[in-house]
mmCIF file as gemmi writes it, N, C-alpha and C atoms, coordinates in Angstrom:
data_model
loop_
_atom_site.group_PDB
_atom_site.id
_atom_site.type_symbol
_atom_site.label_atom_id
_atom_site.label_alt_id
_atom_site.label_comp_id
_atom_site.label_asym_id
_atom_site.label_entity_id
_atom_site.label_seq_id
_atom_site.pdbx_PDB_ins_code
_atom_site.Cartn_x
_atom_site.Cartn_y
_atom_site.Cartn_z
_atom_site.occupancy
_atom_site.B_iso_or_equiv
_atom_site.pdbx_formal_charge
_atom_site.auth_seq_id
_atom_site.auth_asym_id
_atom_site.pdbx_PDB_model_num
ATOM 1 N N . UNK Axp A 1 ? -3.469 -4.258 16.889 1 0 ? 1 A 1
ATOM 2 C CA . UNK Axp A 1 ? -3.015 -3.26 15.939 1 0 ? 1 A 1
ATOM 3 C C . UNK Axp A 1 ? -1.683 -3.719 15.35 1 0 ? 1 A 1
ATOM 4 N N . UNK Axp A 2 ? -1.787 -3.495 14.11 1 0 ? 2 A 1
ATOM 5 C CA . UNK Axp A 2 ? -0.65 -4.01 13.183 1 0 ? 2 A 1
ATOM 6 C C . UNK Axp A 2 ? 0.275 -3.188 12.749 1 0 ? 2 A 1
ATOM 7 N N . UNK Axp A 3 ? 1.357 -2.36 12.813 1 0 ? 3 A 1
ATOM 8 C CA . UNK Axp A 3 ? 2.264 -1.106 12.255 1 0 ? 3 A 1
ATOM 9 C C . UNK Axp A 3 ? 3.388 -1.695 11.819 1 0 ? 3 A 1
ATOM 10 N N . UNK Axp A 4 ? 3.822 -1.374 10.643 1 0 ? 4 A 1
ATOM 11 C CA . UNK Axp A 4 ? 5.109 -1.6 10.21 1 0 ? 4 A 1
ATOM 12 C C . UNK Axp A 4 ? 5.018 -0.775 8.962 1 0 ? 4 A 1
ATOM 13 N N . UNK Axp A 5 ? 6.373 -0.696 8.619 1 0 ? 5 A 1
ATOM 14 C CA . UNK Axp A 5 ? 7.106 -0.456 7.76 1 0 ? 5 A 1
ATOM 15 C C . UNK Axp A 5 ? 7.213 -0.832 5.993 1 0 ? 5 A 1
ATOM 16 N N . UNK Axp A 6 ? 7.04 -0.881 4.769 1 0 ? 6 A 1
ATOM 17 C CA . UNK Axp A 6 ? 7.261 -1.383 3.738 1 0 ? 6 A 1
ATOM 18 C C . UNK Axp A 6 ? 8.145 -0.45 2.693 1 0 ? 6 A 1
ATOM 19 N N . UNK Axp A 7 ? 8.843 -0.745 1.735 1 0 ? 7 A 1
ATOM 20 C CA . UNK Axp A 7 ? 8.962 0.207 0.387 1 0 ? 7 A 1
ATOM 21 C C . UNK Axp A 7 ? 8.439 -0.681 -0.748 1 0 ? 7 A 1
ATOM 22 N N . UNK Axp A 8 ? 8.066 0.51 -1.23 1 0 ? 8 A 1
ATOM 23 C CA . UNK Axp A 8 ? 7.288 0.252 -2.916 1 0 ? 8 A 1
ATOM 24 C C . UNK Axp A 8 ? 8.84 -0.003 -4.137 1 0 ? 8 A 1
ATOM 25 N N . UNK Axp A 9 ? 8.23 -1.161 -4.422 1 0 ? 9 A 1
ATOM 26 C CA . UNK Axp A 9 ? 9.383 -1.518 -5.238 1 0 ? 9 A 1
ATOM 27 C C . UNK Axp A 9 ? 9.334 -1.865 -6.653 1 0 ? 9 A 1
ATOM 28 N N . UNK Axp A 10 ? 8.108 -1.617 -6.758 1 0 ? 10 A 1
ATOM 29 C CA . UNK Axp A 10 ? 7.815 -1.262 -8.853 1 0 ? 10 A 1
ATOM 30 C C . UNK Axp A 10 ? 8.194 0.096 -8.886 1 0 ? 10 A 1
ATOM 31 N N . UNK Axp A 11 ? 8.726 0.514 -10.167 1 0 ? 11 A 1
ATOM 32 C CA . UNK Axp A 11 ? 9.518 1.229 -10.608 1 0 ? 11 A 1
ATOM 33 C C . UNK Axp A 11 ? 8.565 2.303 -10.914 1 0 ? 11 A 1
ATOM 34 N N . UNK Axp A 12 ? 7.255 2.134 -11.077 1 0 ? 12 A 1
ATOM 35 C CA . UNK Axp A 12 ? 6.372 3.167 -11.261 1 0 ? 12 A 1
ATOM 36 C C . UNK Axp A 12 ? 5.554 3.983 -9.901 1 0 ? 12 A 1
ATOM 37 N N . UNK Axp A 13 ? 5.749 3.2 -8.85 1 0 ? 13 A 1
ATOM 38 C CA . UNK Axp A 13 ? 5.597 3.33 -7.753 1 0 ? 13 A 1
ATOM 39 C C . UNK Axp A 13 ? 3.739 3.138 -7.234 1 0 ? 13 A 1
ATOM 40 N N . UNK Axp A 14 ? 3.181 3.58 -6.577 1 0 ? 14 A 1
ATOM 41 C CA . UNK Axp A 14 ? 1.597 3.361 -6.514 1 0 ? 14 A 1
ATOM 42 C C . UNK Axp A 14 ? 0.941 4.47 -7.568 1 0 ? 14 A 1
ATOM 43 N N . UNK Axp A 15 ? 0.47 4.364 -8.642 1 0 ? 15 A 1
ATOM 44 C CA . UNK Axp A 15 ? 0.57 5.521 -9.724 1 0 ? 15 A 1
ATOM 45 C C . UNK Axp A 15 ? -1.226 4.481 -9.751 1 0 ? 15 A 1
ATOM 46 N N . UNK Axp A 16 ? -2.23 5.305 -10.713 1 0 ? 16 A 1
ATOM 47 C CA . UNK Axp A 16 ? -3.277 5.033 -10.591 1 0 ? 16 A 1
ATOM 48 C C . UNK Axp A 16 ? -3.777 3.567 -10.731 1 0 ? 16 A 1
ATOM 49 N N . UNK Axp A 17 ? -3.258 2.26 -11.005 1 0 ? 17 A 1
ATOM 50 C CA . UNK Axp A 17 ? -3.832 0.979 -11.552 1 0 ? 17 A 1
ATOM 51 C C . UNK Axp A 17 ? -3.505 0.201 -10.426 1 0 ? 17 A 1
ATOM 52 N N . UNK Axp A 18 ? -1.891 0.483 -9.871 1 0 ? 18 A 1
ATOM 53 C CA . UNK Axp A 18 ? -1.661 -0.294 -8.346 1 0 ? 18 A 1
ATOM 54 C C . UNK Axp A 18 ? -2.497 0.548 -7.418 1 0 ? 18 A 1
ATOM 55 N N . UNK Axp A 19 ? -2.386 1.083 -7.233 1 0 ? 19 A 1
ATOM 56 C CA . UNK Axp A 19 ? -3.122 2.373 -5.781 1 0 ? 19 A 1
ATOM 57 C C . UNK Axp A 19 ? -4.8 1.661 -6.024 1 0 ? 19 A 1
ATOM 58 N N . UNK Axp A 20 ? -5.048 1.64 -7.139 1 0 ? 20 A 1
ATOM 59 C CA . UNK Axp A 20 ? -6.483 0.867 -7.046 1 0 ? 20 A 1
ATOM 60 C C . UNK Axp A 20 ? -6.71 -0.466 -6.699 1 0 ? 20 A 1
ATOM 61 N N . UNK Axp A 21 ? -6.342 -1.159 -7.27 1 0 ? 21 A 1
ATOM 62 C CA . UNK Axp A 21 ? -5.57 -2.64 -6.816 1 0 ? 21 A 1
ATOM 63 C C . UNK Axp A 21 ? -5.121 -2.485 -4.814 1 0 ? 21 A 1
ATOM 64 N N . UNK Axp A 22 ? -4.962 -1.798 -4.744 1 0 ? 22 A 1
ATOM 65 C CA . UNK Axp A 22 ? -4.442 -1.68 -3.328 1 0 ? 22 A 1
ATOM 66 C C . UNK Axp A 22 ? -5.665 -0.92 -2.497 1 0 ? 22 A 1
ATOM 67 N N . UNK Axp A 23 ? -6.973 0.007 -3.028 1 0 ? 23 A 1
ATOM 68 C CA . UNK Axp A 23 ? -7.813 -0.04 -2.478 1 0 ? 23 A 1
ATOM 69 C C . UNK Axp A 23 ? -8.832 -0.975 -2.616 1 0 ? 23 A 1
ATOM 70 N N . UNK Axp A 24 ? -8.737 -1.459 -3.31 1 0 ? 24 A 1
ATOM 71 C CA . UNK Axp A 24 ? -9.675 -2.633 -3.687 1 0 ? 24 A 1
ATOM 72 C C . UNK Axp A 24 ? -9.494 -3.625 -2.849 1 0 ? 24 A 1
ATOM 73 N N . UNK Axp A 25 ? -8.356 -4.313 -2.474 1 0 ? 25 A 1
ATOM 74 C CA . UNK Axp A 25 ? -8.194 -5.03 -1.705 1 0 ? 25 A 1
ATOM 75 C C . UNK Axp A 25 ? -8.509 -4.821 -0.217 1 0 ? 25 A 1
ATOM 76 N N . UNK Axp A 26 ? -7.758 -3.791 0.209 1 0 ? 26 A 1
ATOM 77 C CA . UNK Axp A 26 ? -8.358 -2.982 1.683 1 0 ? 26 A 1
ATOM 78 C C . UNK Axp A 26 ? -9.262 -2.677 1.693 1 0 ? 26 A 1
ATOM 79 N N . UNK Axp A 27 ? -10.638 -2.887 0.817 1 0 ? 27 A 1
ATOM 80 C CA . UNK Axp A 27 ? -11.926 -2.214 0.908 1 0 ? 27 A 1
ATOM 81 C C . UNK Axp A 27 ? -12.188 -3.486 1.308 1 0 ? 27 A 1
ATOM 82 N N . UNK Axp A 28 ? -12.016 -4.801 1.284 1 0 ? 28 A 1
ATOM 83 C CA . UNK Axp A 28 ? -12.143 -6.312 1.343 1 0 ? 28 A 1
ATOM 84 C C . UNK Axp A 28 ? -12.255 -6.214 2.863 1 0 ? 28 A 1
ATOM 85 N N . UNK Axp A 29 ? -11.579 -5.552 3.5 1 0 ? 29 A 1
ATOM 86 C CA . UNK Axp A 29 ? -11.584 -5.876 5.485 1 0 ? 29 A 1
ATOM 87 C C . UNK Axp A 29 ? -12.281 -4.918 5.664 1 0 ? 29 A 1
ATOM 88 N N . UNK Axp A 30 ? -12.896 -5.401 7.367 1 0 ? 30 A 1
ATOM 89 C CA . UNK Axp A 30 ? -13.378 -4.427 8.495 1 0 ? 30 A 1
ATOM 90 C C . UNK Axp A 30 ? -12.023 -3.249 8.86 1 0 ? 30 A 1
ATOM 91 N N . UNK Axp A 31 ? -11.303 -3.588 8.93 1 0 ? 31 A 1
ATOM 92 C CA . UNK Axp A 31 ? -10.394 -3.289 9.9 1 0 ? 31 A 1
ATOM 93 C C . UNK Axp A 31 ? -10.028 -1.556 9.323 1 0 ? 31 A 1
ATOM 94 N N . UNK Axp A 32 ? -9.387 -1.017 10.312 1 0 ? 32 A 1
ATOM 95 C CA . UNK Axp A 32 ? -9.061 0.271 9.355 1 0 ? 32 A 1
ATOM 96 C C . UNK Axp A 32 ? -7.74 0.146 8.603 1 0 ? 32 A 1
ATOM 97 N N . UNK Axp A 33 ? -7.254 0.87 8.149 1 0 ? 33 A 1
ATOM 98 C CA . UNK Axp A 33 ? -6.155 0.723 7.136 1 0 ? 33 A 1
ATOM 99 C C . UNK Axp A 33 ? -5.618 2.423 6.923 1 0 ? 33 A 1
ATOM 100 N N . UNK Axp A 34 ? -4.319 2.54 7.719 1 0 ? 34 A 1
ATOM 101 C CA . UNK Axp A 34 ? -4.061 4.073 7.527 1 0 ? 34 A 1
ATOM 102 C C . UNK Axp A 34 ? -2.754 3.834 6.529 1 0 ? 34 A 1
ATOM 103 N N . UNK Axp A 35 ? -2.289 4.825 6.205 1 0 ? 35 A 1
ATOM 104 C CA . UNK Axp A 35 ? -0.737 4.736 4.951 1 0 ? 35 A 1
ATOM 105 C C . UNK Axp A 35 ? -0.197 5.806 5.597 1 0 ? 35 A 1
ATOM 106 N N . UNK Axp A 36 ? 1.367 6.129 5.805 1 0 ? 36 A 1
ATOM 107 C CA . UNK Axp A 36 ? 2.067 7.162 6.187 1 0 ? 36 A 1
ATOM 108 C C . UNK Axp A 36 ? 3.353 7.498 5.538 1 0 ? 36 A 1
ATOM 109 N N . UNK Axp A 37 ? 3.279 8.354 4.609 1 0 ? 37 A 1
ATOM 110 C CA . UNK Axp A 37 ? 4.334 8.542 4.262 1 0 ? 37 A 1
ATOM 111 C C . UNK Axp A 37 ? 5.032 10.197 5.355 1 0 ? 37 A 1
ATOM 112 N N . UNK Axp A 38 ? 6.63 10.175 5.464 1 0 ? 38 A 1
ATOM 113 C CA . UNK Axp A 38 ? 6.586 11.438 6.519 1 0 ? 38 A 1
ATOM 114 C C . UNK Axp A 38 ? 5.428 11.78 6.833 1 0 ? 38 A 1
ATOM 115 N N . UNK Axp A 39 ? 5.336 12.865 6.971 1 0 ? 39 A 1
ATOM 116 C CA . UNK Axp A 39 ? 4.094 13.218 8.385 1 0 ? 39 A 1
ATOM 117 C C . UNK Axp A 39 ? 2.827 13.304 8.112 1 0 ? 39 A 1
ATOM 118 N N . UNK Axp A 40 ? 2.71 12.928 6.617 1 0 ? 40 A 1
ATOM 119 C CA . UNK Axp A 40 ? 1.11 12.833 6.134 1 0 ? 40 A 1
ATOM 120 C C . UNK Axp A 40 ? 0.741 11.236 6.714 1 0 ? 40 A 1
ATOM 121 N N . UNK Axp A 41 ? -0.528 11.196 6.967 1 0 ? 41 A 1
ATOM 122 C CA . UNK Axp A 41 ? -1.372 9.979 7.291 1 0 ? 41 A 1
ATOM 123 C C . UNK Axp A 41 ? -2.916 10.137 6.46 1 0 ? 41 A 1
ATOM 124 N N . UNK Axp A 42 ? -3.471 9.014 5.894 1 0 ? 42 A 1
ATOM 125 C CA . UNK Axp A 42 ? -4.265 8.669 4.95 1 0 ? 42 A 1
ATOM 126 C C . UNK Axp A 42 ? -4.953 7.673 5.5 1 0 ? 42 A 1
ATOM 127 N N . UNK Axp A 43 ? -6.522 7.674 4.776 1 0 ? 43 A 1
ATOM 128 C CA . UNK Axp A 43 ? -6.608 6.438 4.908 1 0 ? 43 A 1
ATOM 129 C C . UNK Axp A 43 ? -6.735 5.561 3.512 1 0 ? 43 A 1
ATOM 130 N N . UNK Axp A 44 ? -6.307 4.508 3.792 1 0 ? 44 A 1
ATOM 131 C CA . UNK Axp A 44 ? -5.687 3.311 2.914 1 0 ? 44 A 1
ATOM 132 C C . UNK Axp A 44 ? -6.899 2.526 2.081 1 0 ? 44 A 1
ATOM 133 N N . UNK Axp A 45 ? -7.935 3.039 2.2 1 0 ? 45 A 1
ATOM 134 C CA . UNK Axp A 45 ? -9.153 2.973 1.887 1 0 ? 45 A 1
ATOM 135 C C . UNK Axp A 45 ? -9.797 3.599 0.656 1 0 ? 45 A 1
ATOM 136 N N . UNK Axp A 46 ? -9.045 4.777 0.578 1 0 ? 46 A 1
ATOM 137 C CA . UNK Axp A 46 ? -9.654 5.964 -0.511 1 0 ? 46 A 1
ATOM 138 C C . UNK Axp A 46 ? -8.662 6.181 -1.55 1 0 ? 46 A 1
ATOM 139 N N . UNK Axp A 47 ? -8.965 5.988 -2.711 1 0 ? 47 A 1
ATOM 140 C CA . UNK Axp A 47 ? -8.127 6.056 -3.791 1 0 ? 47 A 1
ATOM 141 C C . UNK Axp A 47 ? -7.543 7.312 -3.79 1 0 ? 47 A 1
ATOM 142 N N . UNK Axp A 48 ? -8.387 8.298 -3.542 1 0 ? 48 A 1
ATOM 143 C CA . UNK Axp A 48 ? -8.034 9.874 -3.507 1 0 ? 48 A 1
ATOM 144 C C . UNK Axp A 48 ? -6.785 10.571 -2.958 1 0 ? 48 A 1
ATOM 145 N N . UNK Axp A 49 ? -6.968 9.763 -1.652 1 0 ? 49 A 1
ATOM 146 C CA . UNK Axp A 49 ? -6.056 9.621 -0.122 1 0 ? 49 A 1
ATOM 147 C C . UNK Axp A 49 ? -4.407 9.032 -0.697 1 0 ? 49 A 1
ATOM 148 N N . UNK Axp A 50 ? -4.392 7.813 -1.162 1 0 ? 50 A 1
ATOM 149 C CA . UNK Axp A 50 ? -3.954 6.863 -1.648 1 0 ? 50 A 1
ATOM 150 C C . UNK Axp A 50 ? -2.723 7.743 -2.637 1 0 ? 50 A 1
ATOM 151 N N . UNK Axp A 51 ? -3.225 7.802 -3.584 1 0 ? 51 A 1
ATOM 152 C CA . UNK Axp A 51 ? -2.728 8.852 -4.74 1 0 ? 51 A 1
ATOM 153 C C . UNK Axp A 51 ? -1.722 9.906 -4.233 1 0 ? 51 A 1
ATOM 154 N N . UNK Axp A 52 ? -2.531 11.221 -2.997 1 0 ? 52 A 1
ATOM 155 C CA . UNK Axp A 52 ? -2.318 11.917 -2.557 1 0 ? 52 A 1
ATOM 156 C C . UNK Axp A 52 ? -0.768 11.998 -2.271 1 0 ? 52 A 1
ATOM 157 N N . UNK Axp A 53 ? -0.419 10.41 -2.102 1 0 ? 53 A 1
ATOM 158 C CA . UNK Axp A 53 ? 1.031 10.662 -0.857 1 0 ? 53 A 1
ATOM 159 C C . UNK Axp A 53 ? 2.171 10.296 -2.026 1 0 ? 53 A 1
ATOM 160 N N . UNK Axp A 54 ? 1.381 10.425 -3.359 1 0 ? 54 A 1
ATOM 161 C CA . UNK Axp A 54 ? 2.988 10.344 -4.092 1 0 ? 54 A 1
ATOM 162 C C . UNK Axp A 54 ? 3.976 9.554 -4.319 1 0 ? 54 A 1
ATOM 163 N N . UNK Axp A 55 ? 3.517 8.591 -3.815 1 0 ? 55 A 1
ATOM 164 C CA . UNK Axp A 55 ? 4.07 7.2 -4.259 1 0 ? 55 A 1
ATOM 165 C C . UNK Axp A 55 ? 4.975 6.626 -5 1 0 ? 55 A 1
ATOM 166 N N . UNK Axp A 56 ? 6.372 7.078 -4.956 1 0 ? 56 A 1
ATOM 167 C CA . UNK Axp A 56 ? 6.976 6.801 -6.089 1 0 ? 56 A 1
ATOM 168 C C . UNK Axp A 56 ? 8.093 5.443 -5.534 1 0 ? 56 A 1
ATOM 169 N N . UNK Axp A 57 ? 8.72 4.899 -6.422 1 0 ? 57 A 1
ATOM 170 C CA . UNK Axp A 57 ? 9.674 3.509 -6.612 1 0 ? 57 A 1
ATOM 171 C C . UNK Axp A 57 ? 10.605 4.028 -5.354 1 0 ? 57 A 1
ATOM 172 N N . UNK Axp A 58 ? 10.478 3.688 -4.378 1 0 ? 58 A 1
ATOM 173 C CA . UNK Axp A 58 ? 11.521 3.562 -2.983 1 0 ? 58 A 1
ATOM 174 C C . UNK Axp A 58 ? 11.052 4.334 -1.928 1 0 ? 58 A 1
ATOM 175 N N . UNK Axp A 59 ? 10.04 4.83 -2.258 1 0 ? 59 A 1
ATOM 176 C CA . UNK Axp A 59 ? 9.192 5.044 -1.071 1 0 ? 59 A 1
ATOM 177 C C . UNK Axp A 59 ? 8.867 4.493 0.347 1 0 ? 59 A 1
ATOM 178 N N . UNK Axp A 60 ? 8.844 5.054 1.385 1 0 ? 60 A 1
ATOM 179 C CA . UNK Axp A 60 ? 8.926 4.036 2.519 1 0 ? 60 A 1
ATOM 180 C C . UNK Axp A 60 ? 7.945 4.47 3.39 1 0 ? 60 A 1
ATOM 181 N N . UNK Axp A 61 ? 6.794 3.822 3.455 1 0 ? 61 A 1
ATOM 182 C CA . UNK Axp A 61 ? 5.321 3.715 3.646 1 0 ? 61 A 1
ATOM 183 C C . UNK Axp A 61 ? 5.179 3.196 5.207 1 0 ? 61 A 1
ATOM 184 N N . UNK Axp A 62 ? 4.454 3.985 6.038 1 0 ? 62 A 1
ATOM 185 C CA . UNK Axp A 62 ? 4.306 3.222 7.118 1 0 ? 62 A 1
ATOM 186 C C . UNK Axp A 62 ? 2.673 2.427 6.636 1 0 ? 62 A 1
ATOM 187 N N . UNK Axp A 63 ? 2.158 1.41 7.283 1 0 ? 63 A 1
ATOM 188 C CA . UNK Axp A 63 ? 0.879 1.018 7.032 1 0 ? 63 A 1
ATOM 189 C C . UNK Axp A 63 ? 0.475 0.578 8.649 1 0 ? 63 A 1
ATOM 190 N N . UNK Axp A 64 ? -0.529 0.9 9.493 1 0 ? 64 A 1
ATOM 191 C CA . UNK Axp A 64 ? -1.535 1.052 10.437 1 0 ? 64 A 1
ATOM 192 C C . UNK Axp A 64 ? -2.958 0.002 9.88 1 0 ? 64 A 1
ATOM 193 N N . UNK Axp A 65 ? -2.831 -1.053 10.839 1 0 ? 65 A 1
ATOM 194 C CA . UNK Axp A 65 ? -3.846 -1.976 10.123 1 0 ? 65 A 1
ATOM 195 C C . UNK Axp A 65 ? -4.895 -2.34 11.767 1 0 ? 65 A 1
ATOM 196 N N . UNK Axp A 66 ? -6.133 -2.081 12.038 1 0 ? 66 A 1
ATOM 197 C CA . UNK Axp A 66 ? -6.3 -2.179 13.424 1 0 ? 66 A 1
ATOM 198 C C . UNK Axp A 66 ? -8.323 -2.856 13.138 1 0 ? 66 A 1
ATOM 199 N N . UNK Axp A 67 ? -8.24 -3.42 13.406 1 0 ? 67 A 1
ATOM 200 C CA . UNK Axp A 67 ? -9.264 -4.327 13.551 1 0 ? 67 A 1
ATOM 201 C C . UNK Axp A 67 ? -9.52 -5.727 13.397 1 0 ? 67 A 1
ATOM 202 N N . UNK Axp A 68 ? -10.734 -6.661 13.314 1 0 ? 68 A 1
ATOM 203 C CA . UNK Axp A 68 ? -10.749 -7.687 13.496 1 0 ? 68 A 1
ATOM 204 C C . UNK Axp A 68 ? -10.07 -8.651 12.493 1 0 ? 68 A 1
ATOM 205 N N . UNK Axp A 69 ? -10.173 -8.388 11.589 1 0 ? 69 A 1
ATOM 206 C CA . UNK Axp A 69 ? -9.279 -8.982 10.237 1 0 ? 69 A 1
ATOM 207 C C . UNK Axp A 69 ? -7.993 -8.695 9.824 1 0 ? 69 A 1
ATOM 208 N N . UNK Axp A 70 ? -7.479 -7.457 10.94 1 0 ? 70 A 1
ATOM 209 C CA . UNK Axp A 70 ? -6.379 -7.041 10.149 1 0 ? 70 A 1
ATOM 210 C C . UNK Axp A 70 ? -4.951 -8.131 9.981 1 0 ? 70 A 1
ATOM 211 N N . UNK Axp A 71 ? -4.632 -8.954 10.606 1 0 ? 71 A 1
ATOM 212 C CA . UNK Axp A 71 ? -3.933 -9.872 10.09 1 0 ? 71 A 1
ATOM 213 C C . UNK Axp A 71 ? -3.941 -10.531 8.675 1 0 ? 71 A 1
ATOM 214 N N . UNK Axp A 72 ? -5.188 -10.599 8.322 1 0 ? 72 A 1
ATOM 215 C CA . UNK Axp A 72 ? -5.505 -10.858 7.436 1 0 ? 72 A 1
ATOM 216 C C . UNK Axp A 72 ? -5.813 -10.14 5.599 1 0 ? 72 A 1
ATOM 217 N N . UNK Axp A 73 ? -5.461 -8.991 6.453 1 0 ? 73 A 1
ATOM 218 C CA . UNK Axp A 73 ? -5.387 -7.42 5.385 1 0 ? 73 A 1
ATOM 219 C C . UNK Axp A 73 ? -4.068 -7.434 5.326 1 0 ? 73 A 1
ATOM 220 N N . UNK Axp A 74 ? -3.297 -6.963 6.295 1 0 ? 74 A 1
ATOM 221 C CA . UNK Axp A 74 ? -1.949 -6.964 5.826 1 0 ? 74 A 1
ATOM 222 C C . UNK Axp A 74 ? -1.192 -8.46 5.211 1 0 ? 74 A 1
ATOM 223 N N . UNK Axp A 75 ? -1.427 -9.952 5.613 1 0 ? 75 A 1
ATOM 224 C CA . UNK Axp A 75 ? -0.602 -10.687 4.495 1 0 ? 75 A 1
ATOM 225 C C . UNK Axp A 75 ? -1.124 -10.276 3.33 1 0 ? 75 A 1
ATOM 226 N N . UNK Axp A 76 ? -2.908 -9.938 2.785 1 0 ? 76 A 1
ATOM 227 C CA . UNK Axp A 76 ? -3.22 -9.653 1.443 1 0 ? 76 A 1
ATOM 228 C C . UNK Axp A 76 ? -2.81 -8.584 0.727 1 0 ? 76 A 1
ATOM 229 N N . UNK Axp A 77 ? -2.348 -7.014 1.638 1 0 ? 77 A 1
ATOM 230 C CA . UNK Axp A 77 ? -1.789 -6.369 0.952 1 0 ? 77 A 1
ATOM 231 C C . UNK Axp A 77 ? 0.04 -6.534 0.884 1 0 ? 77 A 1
ATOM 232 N N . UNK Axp A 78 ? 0.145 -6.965 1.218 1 0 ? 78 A 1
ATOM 233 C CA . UNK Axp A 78 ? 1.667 -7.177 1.61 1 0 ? 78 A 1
ATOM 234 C C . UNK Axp A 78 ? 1.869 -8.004 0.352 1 0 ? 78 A 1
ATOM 235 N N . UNK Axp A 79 ? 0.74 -9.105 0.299 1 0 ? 79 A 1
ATOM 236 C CA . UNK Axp A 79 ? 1.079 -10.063 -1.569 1 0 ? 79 A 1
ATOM 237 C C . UNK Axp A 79 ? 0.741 -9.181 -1.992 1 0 ? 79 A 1
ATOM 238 N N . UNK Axp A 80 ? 0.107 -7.977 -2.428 1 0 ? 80 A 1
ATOM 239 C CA . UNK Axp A 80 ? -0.371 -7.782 -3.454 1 0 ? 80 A 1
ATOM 240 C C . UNK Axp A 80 ? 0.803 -6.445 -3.642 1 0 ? 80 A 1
ATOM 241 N N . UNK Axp A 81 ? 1.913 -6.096 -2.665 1 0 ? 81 A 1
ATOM 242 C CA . UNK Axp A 81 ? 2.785 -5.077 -3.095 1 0 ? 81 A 1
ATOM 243 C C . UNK Axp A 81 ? 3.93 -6.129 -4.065 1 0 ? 81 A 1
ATOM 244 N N . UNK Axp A 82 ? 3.947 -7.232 -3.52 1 0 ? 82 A 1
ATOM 245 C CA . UNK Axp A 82 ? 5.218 -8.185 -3.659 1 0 ? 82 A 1
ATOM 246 C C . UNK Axp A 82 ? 4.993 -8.41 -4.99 1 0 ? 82 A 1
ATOM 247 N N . UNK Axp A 83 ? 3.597 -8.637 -5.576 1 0 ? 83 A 1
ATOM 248 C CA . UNK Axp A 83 ? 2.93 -8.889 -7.229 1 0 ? 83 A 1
ATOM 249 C C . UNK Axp A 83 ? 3.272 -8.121 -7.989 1 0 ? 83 A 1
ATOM 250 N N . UNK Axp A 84 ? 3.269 -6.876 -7.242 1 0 ? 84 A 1
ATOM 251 C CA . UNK Axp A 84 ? 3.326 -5.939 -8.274 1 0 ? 84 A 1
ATOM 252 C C . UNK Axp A 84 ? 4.535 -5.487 -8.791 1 0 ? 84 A 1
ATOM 253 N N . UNK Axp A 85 ? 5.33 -5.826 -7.532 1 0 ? 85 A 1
ATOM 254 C CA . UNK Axp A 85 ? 7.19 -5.624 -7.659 1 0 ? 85 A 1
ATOM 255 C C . UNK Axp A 85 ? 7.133 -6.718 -8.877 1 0 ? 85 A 1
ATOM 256 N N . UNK Axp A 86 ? 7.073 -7.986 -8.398 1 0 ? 86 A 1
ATOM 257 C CA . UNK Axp A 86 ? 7.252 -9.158 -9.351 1 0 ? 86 A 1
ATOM 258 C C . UNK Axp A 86 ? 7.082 -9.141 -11.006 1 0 ? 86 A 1
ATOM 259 N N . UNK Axp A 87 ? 6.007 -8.43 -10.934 1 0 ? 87 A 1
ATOM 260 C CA . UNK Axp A 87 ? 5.294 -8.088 -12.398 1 0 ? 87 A 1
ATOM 261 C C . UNK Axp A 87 ? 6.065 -7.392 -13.19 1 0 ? 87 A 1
ATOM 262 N N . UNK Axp A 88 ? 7.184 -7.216 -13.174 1 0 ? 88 A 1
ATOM 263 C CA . UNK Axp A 88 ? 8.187 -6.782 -14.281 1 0 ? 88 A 1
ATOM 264 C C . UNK Axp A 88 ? 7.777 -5.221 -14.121 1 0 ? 88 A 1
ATOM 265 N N . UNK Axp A 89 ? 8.036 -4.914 -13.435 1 0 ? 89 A 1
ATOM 266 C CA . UNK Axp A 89 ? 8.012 -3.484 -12.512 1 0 ? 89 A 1
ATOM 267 C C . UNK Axp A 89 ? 9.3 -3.172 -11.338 1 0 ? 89 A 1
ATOM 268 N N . UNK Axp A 90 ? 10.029 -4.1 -11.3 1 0 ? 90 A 1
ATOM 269 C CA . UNK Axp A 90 ? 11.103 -3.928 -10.526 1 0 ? 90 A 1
ATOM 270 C C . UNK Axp A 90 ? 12.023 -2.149 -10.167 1 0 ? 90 A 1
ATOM 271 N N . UNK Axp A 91 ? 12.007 -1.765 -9.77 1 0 ? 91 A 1
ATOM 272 C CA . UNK Axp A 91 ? 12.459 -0.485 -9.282 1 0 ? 91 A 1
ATOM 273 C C . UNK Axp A 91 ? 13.913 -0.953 -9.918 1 0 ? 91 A 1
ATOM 274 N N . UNK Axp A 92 ? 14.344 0.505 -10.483 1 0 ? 92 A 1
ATOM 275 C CA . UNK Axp A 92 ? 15.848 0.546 -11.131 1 0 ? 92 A 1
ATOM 276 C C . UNK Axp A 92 ? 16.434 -0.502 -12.292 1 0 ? 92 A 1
ATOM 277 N N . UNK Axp A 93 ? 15.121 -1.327 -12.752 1 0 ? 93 A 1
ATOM 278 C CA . UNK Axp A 93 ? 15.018 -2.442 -13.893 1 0 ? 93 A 1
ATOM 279 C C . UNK Axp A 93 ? 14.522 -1.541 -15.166 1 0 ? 93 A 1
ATOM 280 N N . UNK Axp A 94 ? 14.804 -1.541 -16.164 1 0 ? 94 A 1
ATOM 281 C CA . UNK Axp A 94 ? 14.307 -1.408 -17.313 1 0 ? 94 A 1
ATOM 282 C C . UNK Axp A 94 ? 13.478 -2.321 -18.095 1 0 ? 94 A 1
C-alpha cells in the first residue's frame, strides 16, 4: 500500500479536462486508487467522485494506491499531476 501526500499546482486546479485525464489514467491499473481531501475519501477512479472534492490550485490531496501495480499508478499519476502543473497552468502564474 502506497499513501502519501501531493498539492495540485495548476492554477485551475482538477476542474473537468485534468480530473479526466487523471481518471483515465487510474482506470489503466488493477490496483485501487482512493483521493482524500479533509475527511472526504473517494475513489480515484470515478470522474463523479473525482470532481466531488473540489479541487482547487493548492489543494492538498491525500492519494491511497493498494494493489498489484500500484507502484506503477502512482509514478503515472504523479507525471501526469507534474504535466499538468508544467503546461502553463502554474498556480499564482498568469
Amino acid at each position: 500500500m502506497i499513501v502519501h501526500e501531493f498539492v495540485i499546482n495548476n492554477k485551475s486546479g482538477l476542474h473537468a479536462r485534468p480530473a479526466a485525464l487523471w481518471v483515465q489514467t487510474a482506470g489503466r491499473y488493477q490496483s485501487s486508487i482512493r483521493l482524500k481531501k479533509d475527511n472526504r475519501e473517494v475513489d480515484g477512479k470515478s470522474l463523479l467522485a473525482v470532481l466531488s472534492l473540489g479541487l482547487t490550485a493548492g489543494s492538498s490531496v491525500q492519494v491511497t494506491l493498494d494493489g498489484p501495480d500500484e507502484t506503477a499508478a502512482d509514478n503515472e499519476l504523479m507525471k501526469l499531476i507534474a504535466e499538468l502543473a508544467a503546461a502553463g497552468e502554474q498556480a499564482g502564474h498568469e
